[in-house]
C-alpha positions in Angstrom: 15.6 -2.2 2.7 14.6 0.5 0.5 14.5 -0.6 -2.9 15.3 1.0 -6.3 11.5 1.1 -8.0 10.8 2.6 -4.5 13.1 5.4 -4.9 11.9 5.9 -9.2 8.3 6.5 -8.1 8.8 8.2 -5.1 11.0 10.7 -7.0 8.6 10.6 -10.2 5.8 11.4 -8.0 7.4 14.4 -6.6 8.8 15.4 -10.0 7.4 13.7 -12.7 9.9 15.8 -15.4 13.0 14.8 -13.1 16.1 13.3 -14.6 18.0 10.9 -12.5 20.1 7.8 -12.0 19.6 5.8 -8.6 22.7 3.6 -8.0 22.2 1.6 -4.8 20.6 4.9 -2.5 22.2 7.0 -4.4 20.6 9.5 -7.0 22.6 11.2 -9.3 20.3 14.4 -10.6 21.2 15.0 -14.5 20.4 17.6 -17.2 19.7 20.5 -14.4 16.7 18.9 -12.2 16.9 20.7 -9.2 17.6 17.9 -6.2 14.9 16.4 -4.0 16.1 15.9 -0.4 16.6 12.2 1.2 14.2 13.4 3.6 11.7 14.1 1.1 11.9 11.1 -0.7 12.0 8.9 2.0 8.4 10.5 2.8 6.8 10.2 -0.4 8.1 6.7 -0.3 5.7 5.6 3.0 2.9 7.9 1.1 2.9 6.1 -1.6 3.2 2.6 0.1 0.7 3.6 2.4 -2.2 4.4 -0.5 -0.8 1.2 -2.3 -1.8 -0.7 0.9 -5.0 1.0 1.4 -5.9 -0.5 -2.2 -5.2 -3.7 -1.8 -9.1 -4.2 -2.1 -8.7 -3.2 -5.4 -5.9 -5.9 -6.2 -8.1 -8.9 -4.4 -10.8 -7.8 -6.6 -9.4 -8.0 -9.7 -8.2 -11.5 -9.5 -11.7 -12.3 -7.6 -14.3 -11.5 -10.2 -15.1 -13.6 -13.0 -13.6 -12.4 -16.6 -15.4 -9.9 -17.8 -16.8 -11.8 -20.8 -19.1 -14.2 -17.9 -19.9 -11.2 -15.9 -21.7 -9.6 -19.4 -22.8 -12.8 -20.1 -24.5 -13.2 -16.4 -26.2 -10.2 -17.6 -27.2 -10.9 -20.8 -29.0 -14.2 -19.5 -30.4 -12.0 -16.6 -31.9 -9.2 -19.0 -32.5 -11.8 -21.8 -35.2 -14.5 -19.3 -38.3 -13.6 -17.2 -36.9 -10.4 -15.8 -39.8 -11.3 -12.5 -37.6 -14.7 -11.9 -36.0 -12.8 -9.2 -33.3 -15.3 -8.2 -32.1 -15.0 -11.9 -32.8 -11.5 -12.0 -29.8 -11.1 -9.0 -27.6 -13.8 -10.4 -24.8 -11.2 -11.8 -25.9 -8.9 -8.5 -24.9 -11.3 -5.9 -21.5 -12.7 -8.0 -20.3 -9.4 -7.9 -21.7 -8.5 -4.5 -19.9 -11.4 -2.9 -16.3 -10.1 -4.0 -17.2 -6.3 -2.8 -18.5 -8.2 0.8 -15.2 -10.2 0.9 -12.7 -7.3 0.3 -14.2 -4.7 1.2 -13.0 -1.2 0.6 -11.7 0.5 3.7 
């Protein structure tokens, strides 16, 4: 099923100034934007799916990493104690390290 967000940025990417209304699978061109073919559209709609898959790293990531605010504060701690300790030293290293090894970017 092809869905109506589907059809806005597929469009938008291919036109970003374009002027439309999508009804159902249906797109209505408005104020003089020349018309993108179904065909076209239907493209850019597996493009775009297809780099939003190939990101999905990026999404598991996010949520996978501790706030920000810990992360700094790993560092801080790290920097701030015997910079020699080395298991201290690669406390913030291997946190983050352990998301990158877990989804890793393909």
């Amino acid at each position: 099923m092809i869905t109506h967000d589907k059809i806005v940025k597929a469009i938008l990417e291919i036109n970003s100034d374009a002027k439309f209304v999508v009804r159902g699978e249906v797109v209505e061109w408005l104020e003089g934007t020349t018309p993108i073919s179904k065909a076209d559209i239907e493209a850019k709609m597996v493009e775009v799916q297809a780099e939003y898959d190939a990101n999905q790293y990026q999404r598991d990531r996010a949520t996978a990493y501790p706030p920000i605010g810990d992360q700094l504060d790993m560092l801080w701690h790290t920097i701030d104690k015997d910079i020699l300790l080395q298991k201290r030293y690669f406390d913030f290293y291997q946190t983050i390290k352990k998301v990158k090894v877990k989804y890793p970017k393909t």
